[in-house]
One Martini backbone bead per residue (centre of mass of N, CA, C, O) as a GRO file, in nm:
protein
  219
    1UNK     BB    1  -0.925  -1.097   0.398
    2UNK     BB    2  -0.652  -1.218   0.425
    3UNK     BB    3  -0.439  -1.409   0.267
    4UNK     BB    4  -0.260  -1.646   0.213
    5UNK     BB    5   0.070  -1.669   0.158
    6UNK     BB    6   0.034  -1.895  -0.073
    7UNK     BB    7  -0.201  -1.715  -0.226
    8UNK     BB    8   0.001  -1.510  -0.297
    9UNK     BB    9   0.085  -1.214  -0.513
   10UNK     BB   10   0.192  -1.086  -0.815
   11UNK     BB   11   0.160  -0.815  -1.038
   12UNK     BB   12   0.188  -0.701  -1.334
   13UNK     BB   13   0.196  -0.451  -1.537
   14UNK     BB   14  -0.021  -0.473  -1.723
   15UNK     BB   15  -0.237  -0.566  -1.470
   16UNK     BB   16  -0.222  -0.322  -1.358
   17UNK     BB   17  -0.309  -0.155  -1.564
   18UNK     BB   18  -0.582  -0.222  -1.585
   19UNK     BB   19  -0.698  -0.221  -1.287
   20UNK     BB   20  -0.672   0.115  -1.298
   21UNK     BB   21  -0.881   0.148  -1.532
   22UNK     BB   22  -1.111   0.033  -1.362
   23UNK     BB   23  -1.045   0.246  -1.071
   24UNK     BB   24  -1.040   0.520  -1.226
   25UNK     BB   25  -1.361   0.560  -1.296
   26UNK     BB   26  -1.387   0.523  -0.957
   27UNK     BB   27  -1.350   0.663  -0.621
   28UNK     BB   28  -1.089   0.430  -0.590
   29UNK     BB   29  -0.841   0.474  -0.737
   30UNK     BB   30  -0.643   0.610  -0.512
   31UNK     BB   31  -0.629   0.405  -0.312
   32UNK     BB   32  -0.514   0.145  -0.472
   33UNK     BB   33  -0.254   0.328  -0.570
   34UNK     BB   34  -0.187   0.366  -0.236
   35UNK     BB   35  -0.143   0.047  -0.198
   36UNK     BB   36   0.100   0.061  -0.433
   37UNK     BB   37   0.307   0.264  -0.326
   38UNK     BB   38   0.312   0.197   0.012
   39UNK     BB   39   0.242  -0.066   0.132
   40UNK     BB   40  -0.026  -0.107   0.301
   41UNK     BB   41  -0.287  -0.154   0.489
   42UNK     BB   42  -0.617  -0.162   0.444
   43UNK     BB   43  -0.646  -0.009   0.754
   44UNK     BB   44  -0.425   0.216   0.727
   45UNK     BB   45  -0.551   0.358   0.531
   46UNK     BB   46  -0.850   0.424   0.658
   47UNK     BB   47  -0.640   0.549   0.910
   48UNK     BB   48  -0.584   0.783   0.740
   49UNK     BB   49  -0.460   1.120   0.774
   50UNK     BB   50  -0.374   1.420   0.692
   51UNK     BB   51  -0.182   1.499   0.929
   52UNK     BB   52   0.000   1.248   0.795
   53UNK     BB   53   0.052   1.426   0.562
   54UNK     BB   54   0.326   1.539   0.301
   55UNK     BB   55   0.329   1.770   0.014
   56UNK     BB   56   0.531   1.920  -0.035
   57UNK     BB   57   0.695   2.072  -0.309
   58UNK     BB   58   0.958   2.082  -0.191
   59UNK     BB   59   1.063   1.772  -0.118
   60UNK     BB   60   0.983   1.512   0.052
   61UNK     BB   61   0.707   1.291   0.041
   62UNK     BB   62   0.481   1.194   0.334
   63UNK     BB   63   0.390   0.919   0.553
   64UNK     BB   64   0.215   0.839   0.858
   65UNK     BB   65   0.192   0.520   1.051
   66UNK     BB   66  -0.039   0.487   1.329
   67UNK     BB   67  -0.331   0.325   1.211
   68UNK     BB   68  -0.620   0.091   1.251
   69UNK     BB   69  -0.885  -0.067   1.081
   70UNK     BB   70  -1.126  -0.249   1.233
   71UNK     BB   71  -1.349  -0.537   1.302
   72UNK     BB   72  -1.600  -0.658   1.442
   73UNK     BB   73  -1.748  -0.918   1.566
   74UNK     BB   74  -2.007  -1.016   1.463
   75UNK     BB   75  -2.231  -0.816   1.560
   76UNK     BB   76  -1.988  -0.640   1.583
   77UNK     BB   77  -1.950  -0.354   1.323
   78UNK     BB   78  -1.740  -0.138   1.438
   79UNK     BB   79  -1.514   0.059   1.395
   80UNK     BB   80  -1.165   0.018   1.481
   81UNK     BB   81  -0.886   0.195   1.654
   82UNK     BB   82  -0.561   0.092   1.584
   83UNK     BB   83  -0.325  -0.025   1.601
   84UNK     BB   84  -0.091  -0.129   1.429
   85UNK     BB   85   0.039  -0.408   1.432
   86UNK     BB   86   0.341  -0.387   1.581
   87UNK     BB   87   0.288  -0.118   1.731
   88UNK     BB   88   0.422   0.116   1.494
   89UNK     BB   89   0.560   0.397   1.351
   90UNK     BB   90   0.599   0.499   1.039
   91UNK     BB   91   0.785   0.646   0.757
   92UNK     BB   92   0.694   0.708   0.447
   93UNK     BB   93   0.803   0.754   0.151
   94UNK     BB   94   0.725   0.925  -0.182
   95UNK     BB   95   0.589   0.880  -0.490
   96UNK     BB   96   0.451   0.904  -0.787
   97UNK     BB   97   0.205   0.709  -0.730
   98UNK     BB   98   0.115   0.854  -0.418
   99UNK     BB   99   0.117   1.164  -0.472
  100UNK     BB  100  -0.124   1.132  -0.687
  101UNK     BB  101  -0.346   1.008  -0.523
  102UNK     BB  102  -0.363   1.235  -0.302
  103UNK     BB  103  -0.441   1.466  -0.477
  104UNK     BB  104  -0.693   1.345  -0.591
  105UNK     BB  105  -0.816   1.303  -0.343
  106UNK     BB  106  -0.841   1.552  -0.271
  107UNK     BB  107  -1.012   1.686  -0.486
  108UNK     BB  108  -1.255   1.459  -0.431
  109UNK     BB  109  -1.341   1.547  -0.148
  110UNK     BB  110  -1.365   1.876  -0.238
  111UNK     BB  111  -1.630   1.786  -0.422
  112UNK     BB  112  -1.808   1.625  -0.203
  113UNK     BB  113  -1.865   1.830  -0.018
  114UNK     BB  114  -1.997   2.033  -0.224
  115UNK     BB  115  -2.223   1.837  -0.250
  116UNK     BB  116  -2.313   1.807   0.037
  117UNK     BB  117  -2.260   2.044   0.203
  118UNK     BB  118  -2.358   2.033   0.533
  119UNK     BB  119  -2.375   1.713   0.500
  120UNK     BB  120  -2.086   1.693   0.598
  121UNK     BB  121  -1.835   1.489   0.759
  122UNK     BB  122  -1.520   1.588   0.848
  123UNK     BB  123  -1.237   1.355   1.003
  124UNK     BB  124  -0.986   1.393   0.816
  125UNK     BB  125  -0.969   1.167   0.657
  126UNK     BB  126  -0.859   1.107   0.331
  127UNK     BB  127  -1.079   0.801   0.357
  128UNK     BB  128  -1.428   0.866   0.255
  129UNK     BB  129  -1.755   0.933   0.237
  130UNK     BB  130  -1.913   1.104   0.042
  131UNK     BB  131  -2.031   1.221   0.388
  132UNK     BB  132  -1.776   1.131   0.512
  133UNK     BB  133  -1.648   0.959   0.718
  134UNK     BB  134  -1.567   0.632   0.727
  135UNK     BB  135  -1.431   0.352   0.636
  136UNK     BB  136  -1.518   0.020   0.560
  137UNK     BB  137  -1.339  -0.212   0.497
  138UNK     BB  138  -1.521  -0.403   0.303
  139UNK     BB  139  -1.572  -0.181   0.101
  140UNK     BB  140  -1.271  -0.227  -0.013
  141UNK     BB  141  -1.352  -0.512  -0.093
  142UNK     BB  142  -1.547  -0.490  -0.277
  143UNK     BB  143  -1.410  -0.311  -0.464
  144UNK     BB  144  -1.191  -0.489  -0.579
  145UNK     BB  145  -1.351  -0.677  -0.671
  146UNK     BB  146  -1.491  -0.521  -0.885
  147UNK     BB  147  -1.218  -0.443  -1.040
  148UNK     BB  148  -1.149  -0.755  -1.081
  149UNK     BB  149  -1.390  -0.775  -1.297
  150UNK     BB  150  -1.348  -0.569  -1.482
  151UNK     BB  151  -1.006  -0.666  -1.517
  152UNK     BB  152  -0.947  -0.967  -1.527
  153UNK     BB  153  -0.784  -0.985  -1.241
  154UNK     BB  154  -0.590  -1.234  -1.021
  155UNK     BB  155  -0.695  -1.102  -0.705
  156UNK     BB  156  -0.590  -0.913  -0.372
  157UNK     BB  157  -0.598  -0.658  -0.178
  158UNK     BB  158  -0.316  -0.794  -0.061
  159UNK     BB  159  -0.143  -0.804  -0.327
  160UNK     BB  160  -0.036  -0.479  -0.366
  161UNK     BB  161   0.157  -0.552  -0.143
  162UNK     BB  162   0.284  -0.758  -0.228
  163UNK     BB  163   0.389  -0.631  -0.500
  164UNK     BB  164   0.548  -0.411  -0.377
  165UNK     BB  165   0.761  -0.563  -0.239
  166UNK     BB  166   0.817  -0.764  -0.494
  167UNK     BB  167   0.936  -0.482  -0.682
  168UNK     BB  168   1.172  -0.397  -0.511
  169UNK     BB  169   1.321  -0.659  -0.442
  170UNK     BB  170   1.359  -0.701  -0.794
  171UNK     BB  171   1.522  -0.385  -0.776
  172UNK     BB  172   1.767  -0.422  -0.495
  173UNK     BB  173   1.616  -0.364  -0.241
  174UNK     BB  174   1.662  -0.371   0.072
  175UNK     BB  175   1.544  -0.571   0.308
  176UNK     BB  176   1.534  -0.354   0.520
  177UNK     BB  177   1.390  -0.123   0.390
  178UNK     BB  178   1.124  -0.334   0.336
  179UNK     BB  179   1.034  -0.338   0.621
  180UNK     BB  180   0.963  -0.048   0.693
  181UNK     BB  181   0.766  -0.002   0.472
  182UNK     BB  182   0.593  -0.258   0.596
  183UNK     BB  183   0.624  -0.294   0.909
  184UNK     BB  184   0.811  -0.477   0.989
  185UNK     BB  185   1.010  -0.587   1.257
  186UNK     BB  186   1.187  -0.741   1.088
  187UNK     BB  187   1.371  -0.860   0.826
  188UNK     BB  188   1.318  -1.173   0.861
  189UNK     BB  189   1.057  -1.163   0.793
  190UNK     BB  190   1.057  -1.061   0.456
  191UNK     BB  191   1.196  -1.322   0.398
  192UNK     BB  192   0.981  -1.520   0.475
  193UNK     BB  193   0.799  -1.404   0.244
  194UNK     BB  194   1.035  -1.271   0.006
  195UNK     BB  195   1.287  -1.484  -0.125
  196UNK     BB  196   1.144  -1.537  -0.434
  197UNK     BB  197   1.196  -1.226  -0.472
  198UNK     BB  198   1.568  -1.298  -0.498
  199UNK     BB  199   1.744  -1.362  -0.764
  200UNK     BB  200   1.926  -1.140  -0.831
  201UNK     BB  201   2.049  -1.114  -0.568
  202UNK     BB  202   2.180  -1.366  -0.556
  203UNK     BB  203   2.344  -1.336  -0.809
  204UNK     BB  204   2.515  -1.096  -0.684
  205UNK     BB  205   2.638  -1.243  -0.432
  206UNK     BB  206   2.819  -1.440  -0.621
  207UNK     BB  207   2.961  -1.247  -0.795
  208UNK     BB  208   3.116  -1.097  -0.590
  209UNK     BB  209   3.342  -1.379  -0.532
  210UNK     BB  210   3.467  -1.350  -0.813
  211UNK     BB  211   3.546  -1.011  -0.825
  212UNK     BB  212   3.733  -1.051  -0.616
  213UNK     BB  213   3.916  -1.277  -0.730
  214UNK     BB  214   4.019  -1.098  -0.977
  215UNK     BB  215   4.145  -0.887  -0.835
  216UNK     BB  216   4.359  -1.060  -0.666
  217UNK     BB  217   4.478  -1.125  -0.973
  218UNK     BB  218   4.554  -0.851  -1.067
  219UNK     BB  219   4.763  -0.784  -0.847
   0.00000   0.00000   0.00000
């Protein structure tokens, strides 16, 4: 379950290190690492296909967000596969922590099929069972409890999401970039959740009408 907007948290650089190398030594790694190079949303990551990932040698690397899985509710536990949150398709570029974890989990799912021999069942998904086939949501957040307890860090596995956000934004990338990462509808929403995250920029902005003013008195 998504956390409140209220009780949404970014982790420090610290904590993001505990929490990977407890996510590190189990095959959740790669996972948790590209929910925070990507800032996608957990049912996003888990129907995401490699069709759907590039990982030229040269140039950009890309991956596209066009569906999310979902479970049913009360008795129906079934997987259901559905459009984004906005139901829009968006193509996010790659960087070096996002880029390195979907290599590892190639590495790791083509270890899990030899070893599982005929028994793989392979859906084409990223992040699959140890025998193949999708991942159930909750599955992904129990693992995250596991790893929030093992490295004693206190978040939510949609806290990731909320991490990546609010470093880029008090990195000073533009609101307008970072609603198209997170797949928010306009930039407005972005703001309207992330706006804690920008006095930087807010200082930037202030100070810009300064640097006009003097250059106005030198002239």
């Amino acid at each position: 379950m998504r956390a409140p907007r209220s009780q949404a948290r970014a982790l420090d650089e610290n904590e993001a290190a505990r929490f990977f190398a407890a996510a590190d030594a189990t095959r959740w790694g790669p996972f948790f690492r590209l929910a925070l190079g990507s800032a996608m949303r957990r049912g996003e990551i888990l129907a995401l296909r490699w069709d759907d990932v590039m990982l030229p040698e040269v140039g950009q690397a890309t991956l596209t967000v066009r569906r999310a899985f979902v479970e049913g509710k009360g008795k129906d536990s079934r997987i259901v596969e559905k459009g984004t949150k906005t139901d829009r398709v968006r193509t996010i570029p790659l960087g070096a922590l996002a880029i390195e974890a979907l290599r590892s989990q190639w590495a790791t799912q083509a270890q899990e099929g030899r070893d599982a021999g005929g028994h793989y069942s392979d859906t084409g998904h990223v992040f699959q069972t140890p025998l193949g086939g999708p991942v159930a949501p909750f599955l992904a957040t129990e693992a995250f409890r596991s790893m929030r307890a093992r490295s004693k860090v206190r978040a939510t596995l949609h806290d990731l999401r909320h991490t990546a956000a609010t470093w880029m934004l008090a990195a000073g990338v533009d609101v307008a970039s970072v609603a198209r990462v997170l797949g928010h509808a306009t930039p407005t929403t972005t703001l309207s959740i992330y706006a804690h995250a920008m006095p930087a920029a807010e200082s930037r902005a202030v100070a810009s009408i300064d640097e006009r003013l003097a250059l106005a008195k030198r002239a």
